[in-house]
C-alpha positions in Angstrom: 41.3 -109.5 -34.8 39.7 -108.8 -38.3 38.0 -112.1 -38.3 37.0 -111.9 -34.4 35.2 -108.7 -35.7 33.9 -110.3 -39.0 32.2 -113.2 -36.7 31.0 -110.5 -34.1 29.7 -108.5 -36.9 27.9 -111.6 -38.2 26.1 -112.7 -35.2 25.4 -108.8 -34.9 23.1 -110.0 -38.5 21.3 -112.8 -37.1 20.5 -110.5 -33.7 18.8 -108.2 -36.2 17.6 -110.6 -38.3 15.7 -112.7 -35.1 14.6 -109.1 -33.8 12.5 -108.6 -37.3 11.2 -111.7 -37.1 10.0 -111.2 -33.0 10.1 -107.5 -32.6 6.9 -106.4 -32.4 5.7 -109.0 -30.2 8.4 -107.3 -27.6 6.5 -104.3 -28.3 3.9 -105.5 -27.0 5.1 -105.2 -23.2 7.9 -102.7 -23.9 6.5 -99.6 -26.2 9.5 -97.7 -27.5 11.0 -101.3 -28.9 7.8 -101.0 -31.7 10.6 -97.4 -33.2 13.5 -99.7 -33.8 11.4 -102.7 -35.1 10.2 -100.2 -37.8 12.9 -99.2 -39.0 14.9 -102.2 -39.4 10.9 -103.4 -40.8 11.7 -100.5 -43.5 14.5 -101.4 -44.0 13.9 -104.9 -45.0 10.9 -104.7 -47.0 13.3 -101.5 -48.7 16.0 -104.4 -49.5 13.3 -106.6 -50.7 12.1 -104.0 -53.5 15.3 -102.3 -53.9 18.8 -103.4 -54.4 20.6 -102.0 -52.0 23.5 -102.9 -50.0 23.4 -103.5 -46.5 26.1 -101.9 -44.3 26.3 -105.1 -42.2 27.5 -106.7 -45.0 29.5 -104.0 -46.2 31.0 -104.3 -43.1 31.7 -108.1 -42.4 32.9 -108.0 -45.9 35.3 -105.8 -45.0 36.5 -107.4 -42.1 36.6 -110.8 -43.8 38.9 -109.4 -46.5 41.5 -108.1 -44.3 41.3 -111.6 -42.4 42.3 -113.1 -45.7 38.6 -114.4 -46.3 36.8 -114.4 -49.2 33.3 -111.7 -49.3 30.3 -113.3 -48.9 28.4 -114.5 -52.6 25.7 -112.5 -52.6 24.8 -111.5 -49.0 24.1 -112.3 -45.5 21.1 -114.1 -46.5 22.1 -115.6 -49.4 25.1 -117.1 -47.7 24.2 -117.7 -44.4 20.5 -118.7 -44.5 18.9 -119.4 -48.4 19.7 -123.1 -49.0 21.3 -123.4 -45.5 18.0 -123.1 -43.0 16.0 -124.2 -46.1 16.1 -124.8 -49.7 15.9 -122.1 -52.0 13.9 -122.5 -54.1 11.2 -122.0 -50.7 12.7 -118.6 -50.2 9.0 -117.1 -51.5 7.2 -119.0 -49.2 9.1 -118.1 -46.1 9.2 -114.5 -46.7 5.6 -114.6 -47.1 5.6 -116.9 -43.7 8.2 -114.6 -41.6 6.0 -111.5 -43.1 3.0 -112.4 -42.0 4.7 -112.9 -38.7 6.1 -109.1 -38.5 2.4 -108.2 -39.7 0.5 -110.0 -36.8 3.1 -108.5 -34.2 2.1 -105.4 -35.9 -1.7 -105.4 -35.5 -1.6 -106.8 -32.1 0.6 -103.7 -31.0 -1.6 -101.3 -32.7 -4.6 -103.5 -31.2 -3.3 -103.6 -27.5 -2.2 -99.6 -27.9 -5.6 -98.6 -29.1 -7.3 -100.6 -26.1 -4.5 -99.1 -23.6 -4.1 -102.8 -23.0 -0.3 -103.5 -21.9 0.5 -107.6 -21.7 1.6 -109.1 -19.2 4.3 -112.5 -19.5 3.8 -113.0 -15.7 
């Protein structure tokens, strides 16, 4: 069970992670997502300047322990994405890239608010 809830915990990560990275854009048709996308926003540019420890990881570490697996080195992202999804020494660029993303989803929501604008995917 501990490692069924380390794995469900991890995808859990990469849910979050993908809803930073496309969040706001979501927020662009559905308001109230643009208060969550902050925070976890906050909470990643916090990590970025800070080191703190994420609870996600706190917690699949803890789960992976008591199913007899080792913690992850370093973090989430240094485990399961640096060097993995691409190599590390590119891991400025593509915080700069994924950034800019979160930015433009950002200024189109405050854009489309101001002009009481609401997209439509239809």
């Amino acid at each position: 069970m501990a490692r069924v809830l380390a794995d469900t915990v991890m995808v859990l990560h990469f849910a979050l992670m993908g809803f930073l990275i496309v969040g706001g854009f979501f927020a662009w048709r559905w308001r109230g997502v643009i208060y969550p996308h902050l925070v976890i926003g906050a909470w990643a540019i916090l990590s970025l300047l800070v080191d703190v420890k994420c609870p996600l990881t706190m917690l699949e570490n803890h789960f992976r322990l008591q199913a007899g697996q080792p913690e992850l080195s370093g973090g989430f992202i240094d485990h399961y994405i640096d060097g993995v999804w691409y190599p590390e020494s590119q891991s400025a660029a593509v915080q700069f890239v994924l950034g800019t993303i979160v930015i433009v989803s950002w200024v189109g929501f405050a854009a489309r608010t101001r002009s009481g604008h609401k997209l439509s995917f239809r």
